[in-house]
C-alpha positions as MATLAB code, in Angstrom:
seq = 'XXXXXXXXXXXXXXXXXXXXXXXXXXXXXXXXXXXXXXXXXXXXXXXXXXXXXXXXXXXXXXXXXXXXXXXXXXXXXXXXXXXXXXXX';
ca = [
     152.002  -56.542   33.818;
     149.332  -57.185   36.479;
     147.187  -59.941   34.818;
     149.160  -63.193   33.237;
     146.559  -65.041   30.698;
     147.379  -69.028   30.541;
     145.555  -71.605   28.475;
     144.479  -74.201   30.784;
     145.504  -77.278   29.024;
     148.177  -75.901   26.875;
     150.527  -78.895   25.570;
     153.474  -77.046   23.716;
     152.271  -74.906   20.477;
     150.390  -74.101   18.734;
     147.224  -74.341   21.458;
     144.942  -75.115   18.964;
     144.130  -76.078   15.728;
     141.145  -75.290   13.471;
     140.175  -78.255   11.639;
     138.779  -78.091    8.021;
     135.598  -77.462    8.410;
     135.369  -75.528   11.939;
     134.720  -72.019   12.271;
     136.082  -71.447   15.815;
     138.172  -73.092   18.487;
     137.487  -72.216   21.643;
     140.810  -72.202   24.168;
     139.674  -72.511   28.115;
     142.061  -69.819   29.765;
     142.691  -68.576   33.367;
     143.367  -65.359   34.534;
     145.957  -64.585   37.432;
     146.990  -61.672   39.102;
     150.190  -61.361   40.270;
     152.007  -57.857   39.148;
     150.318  -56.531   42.803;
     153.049  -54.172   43.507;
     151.993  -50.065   44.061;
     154.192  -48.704   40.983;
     152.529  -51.610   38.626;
     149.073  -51.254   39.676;
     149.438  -46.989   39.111;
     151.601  -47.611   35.828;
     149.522  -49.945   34.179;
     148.443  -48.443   30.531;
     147.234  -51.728   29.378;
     145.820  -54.112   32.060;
     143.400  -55.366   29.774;
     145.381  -56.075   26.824;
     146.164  -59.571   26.076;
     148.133  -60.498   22.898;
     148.868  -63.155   21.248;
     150.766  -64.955   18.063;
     148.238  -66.060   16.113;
     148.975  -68.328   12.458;
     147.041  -69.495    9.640;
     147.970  -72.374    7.817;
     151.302  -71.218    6.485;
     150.763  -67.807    6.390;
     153.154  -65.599    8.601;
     151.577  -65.902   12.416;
     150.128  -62.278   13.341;
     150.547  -60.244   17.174;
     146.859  -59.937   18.054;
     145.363  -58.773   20.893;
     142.189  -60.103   21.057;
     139.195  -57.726   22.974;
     137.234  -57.740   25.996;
     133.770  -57.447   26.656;
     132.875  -54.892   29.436;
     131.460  -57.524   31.955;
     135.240  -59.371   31.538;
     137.002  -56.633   32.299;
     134.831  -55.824   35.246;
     135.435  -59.518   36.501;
     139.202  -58.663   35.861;
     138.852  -55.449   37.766;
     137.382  -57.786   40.840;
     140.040  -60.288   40.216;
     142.932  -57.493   40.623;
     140.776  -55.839   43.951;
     140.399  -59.284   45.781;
     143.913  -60.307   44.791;
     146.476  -57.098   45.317;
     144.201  -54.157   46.523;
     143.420  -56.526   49.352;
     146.753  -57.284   50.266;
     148.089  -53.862   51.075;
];
């Protein structure tokens, strides 16, 4: 893993609720890179994958991975080039 994904103010689980009535929770997360070694940065099938448990009420919680936009992942890209490519 080269990218770690941490939500900022995360106080135990679950990191947010949806209230009756709301449509969407946002989560403020940040991005670090830290798997900078050679064999993870040329192994690495899914650097942009990020998944989570996600639950419903009291429905079984679901492994999601939730999706990028291309402009993220290019921001990740820069993220993982200032922070291990520039290293080496």
């Amino acid at each position: 893993m080269i990218l770690q994904l941490r939500p900022l103010k995360a106080e135990g689980t679950p990191v947010a609720v949806l209230e009756d009535g709301q449509d969407r929770v946002d989560v403020p997360v940040q991005f670090t890179a830290f798997g900078c070694d050679p064999h993870a940065l040329a192994e690495s099938k899914k650097t942009f994958v990020f998944p989570h448990w996600v639950g419903v009420g009291d429905l079984e919680p679901h492994y999601l991975s939730f999706p990028l936009s291309p402009e993220l992942r290019e921001e990740l890209q820069d993220l993982i080039d200032d922070t291990c490519l520039k290293k080496g």
